[in-house]
TORNUDO-988905 format. One record per residue: residue number from 1; residue in one letter; x, y, z of N, C-alpha, C in turn. Coordinates in steps of 0.02 Angstrom, whole numbers, plus 50000, padded with zeros to 5 digits. Example, Ala and Ser with C-alpha at 12.3 -4.5 7.8 and 13.67 -1.06 7.14 Angstrom:
// TORNUDO-988905
{node 1,'A',{50660,49716,50390},{50615,49775,50390},{50660,49835,50390}}
{node 2,'S',{50642,49888,50354},{50684,49947,50357},{50645,50002,50394}}
//
This chain:
// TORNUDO-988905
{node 1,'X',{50043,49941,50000},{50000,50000,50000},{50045,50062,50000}}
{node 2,'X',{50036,50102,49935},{50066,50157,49941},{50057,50223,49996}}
{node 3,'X',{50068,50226,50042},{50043,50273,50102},{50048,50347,50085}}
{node 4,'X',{50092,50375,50034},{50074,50445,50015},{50014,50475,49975}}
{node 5,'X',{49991,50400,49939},{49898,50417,49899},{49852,50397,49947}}
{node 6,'X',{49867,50388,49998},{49810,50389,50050},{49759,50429,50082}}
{node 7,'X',{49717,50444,50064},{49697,50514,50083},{49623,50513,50154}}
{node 8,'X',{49611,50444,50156},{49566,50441,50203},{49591,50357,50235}}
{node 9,'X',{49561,50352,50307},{49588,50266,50332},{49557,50229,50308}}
{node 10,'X',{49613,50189,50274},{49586,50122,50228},{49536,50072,50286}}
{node 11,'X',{49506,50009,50264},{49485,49943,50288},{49555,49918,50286}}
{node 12,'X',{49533,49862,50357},{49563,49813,50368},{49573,49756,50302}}
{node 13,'X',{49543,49777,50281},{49544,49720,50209},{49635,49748,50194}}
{node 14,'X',{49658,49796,50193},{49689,49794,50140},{49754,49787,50193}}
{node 15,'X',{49773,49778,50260},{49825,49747,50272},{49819,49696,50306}}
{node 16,'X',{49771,49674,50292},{49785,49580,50346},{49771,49537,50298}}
{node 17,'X',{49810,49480,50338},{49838,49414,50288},{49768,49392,50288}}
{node 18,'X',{49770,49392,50215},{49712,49346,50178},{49722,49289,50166}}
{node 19,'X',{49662,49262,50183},{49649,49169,50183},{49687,49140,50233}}
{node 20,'X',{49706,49160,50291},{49720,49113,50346},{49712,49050,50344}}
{node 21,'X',{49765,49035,50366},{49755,48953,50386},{49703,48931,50451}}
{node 22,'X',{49669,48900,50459},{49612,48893,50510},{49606,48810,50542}}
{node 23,'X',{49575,48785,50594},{49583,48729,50624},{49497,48703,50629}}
{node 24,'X',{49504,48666,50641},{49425,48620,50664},{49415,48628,50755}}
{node 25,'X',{49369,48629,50766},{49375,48606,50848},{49388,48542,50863}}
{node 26,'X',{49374,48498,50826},{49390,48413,50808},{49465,48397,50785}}
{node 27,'X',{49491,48455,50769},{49559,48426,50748},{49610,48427,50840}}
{node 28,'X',{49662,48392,50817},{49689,48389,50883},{49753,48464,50900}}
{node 29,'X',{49777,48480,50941},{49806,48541,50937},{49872,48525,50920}}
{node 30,'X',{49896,48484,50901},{49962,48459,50874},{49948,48493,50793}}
{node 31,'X',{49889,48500,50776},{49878,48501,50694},{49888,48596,50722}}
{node 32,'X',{49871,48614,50758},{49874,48701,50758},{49956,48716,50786}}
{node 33,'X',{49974,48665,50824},{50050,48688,50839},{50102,48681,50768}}
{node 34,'X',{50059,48637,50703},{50111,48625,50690},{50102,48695,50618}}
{node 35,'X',{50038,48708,50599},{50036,48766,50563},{50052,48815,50585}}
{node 36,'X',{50071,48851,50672},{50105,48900,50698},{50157,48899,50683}}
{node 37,'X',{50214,48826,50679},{50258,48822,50689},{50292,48827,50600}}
{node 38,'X',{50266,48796,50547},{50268,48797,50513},{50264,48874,50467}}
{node 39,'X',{50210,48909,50482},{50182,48955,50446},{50224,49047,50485}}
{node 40,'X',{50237,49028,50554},{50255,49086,50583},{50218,49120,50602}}
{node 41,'X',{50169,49087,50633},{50124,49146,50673},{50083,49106,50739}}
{node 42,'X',{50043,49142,50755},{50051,49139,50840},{49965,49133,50855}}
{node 43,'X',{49931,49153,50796},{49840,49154,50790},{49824,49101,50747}}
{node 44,'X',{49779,49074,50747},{49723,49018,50724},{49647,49037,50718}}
{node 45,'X',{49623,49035,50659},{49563,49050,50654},{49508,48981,50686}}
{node 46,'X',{49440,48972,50707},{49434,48891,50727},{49386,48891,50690}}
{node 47,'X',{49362,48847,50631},{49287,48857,50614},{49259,48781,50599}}
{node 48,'X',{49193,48793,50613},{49159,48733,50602},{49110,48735,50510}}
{node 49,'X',{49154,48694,50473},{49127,48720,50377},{49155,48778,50383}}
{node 50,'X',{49114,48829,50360},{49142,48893,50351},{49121,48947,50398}}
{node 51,'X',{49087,48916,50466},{49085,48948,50493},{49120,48957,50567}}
{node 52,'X',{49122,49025,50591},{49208,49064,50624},{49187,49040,50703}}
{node 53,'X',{49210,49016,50735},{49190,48980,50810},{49215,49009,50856}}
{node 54,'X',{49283,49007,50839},{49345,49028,50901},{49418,49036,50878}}
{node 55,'X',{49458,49054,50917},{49509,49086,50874},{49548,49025,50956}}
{node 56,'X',{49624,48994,50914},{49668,48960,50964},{49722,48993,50955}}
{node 57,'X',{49746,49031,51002},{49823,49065,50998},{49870,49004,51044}}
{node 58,'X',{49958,49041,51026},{50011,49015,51041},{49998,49012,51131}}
{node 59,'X',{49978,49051,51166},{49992,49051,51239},{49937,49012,51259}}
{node 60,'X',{49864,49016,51217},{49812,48954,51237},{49880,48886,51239}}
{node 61,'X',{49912,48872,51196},{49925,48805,51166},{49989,48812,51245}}
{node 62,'X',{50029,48836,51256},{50088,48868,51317},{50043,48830,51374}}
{node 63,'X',{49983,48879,51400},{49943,48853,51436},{49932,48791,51461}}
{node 64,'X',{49889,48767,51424},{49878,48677,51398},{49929,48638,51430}}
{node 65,'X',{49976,48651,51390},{50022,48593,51401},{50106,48596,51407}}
{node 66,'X',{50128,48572,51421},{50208,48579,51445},{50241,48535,51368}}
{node 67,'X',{50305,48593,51357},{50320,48583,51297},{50354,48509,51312}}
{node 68,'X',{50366,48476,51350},{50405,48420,51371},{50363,48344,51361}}
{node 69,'X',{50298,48382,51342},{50242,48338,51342},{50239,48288,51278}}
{node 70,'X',{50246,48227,51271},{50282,48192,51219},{50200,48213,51177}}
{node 71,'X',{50226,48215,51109},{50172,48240,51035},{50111,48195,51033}}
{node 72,'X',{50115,48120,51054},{50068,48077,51042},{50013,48092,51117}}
{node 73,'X',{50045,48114,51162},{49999,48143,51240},{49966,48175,51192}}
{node 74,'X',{50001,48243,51177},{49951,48308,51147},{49919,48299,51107}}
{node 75,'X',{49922,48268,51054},{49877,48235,51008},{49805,48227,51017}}
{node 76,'X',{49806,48194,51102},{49722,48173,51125},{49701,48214,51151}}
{node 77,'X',{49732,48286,51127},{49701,48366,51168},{49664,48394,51115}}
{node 78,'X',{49605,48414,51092},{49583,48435,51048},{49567,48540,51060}}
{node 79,'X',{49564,48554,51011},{49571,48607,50981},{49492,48629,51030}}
{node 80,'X',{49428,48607,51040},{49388,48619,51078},{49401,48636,51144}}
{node 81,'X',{49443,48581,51156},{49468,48614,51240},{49508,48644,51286}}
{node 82,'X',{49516,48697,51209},{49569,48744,51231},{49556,48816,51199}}
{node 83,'X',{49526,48826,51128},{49507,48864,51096},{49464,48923,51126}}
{node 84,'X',{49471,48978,51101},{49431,49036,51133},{49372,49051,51100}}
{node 85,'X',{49308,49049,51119},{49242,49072,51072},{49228,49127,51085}}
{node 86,'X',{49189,49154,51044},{49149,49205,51019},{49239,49256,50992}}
{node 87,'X',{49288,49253,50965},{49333,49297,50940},{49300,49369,50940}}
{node 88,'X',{49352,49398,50914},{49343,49483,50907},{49336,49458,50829}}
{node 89,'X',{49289,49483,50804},{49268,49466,50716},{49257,49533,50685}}
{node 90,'X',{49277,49567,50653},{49266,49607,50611},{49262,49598,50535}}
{node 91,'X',{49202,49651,50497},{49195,49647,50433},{49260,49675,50385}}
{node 92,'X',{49283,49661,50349},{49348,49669,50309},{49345,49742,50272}}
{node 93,'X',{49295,49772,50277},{49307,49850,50241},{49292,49894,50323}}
{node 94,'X',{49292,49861,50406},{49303,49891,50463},{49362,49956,50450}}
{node 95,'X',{49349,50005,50483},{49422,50052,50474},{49459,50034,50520}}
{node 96,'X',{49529,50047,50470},{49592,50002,50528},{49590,50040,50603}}
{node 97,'X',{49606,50112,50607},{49591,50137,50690},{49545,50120,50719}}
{node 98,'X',{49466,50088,50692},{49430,50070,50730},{49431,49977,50748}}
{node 99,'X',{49464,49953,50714},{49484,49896,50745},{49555,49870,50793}}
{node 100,'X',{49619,49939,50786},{49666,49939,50806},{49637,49960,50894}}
{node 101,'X',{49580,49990,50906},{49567,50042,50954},{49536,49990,50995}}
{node 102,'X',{49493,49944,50953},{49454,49879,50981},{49500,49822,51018}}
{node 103,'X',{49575,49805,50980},{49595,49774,50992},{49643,49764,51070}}
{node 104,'X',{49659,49869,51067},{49692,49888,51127},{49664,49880,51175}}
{node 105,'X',{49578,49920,51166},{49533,49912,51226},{49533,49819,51261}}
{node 106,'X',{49531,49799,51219},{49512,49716,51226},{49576,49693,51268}}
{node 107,'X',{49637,49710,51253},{49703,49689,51264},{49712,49624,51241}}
{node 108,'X',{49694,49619,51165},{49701,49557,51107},{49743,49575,51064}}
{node 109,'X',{49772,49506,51034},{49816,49518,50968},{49787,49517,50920}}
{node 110,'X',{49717,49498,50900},{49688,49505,50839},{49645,49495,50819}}
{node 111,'X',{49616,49499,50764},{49563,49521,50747},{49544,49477,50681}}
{node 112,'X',{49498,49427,50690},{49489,49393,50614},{49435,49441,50575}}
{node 113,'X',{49446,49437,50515},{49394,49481,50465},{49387,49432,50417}}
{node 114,'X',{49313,49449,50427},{49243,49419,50393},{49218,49458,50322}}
{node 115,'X',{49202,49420,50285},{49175,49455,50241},{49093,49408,50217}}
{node 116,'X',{49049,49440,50248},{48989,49425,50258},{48984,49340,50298}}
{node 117,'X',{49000,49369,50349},{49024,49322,50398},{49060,49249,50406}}
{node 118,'X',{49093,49258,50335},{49129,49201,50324},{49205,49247,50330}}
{node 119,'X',{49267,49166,50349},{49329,49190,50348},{49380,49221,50298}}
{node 120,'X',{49374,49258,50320},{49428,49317,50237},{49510,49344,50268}}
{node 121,'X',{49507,49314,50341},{49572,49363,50329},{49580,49357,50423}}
{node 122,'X',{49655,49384,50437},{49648,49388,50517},{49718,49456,50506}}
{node 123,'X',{49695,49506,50564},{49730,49552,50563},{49760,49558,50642}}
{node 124,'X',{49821,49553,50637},{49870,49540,50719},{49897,49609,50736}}
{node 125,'X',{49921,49596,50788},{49966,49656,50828},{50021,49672,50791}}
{node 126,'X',{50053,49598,50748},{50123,49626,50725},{50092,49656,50643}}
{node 127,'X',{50031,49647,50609},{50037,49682,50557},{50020,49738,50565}}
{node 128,'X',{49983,49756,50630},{49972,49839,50663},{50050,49876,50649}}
{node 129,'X',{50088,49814,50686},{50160,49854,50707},{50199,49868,50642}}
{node 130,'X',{50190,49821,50574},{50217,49832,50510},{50176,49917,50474}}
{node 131,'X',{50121,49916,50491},{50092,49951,50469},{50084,50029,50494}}
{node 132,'X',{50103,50028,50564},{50123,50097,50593},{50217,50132,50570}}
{node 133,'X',{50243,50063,50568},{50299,50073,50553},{50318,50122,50477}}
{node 134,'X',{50281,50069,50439},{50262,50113,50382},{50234,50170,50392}}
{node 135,'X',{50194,50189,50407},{50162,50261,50401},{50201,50311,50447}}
{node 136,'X',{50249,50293,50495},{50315,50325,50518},{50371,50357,50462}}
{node 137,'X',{50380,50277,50440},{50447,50290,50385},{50422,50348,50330}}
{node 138,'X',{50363,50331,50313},{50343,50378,50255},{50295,50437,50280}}
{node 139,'X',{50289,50472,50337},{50294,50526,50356},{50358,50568,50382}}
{node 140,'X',{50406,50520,50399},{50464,50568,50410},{50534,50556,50405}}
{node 141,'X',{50530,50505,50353},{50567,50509,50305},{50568,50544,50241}}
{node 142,'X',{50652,50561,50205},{50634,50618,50151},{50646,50536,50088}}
{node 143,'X',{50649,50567,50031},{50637,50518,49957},{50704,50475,49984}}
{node 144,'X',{50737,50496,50013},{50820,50456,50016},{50819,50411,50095}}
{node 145,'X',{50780,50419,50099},{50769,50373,50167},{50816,50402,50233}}
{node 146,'X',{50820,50473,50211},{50851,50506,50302},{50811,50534,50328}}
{node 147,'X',{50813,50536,50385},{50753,50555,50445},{50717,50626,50407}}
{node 148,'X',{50678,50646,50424},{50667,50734,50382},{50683,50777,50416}}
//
């Protein structure tokens, strides 16, 4: 996103990762540790078909269980009994300050976006943090990239 043609605050649509990877409540949490671990990230969308249930983060999974805990134990832990319901869900054209503002109040990392209440997308703390960063660099920075 070019941040100098910006002239009003975009939707969340246009900086969060689209098409998330997502879990079952039936799947076991070995299948969500291993797309964290794999994919680099720390949120899980949970849905039952296409619809959004609960969201399983990295410190739910911390929680749970002790990393010492041999893979075939965790295995018989399912994604239901650990997972968080009702998520923070927002519609994907939401304005980003009004979901960044939601997320602070909440003291959450994120925010899945829906697009007519199906899963389109999940927006985190660290693409907040890519995305302020940007609008830093390119407010006060000059064309040559020194401070202004």
């Amino acid at each position: 996103m070019d941040l100098r043609k910006i002239d009003r605050i975009p939707g969340v649509a246009s900086v969060m990762t689209p098409f998330p990877h997502a879990v079952a409540p039936s799947d076991p949490i070995t299948r969500a540790e291993a797309l964290m671990e794999e994919h680099q990230i720390r949120h899980v969308p949970v849905c039952e078909g296409e619809d959004i249930v609960g969201l399983i983060t990295h410190r739910d999974l911390v929680a749970v269980t002790n990393p010492a805990t041999p893979k075939p134990d965790r295995a018989r832990i399912r994604v239901s009994h650990v997972f968080m319901r009702d998520p923070f869900v927002v519609d994907l054209h939401a304005p980003i300050d009004e979901v960044v503002r939601q997320m602070a109040g909440r003291h959450i990392g994120s925010a899945i976006v829906a697009r007519e209440g199906k899963l389109a997308g999940i927006f985190t703390a660290h693409d907040a943090c890519v995305l302020l960063a940007d609008i830093l660099a390119t407010r006060f920075r000059g064309d040559n990239g020194d401070a202004a």
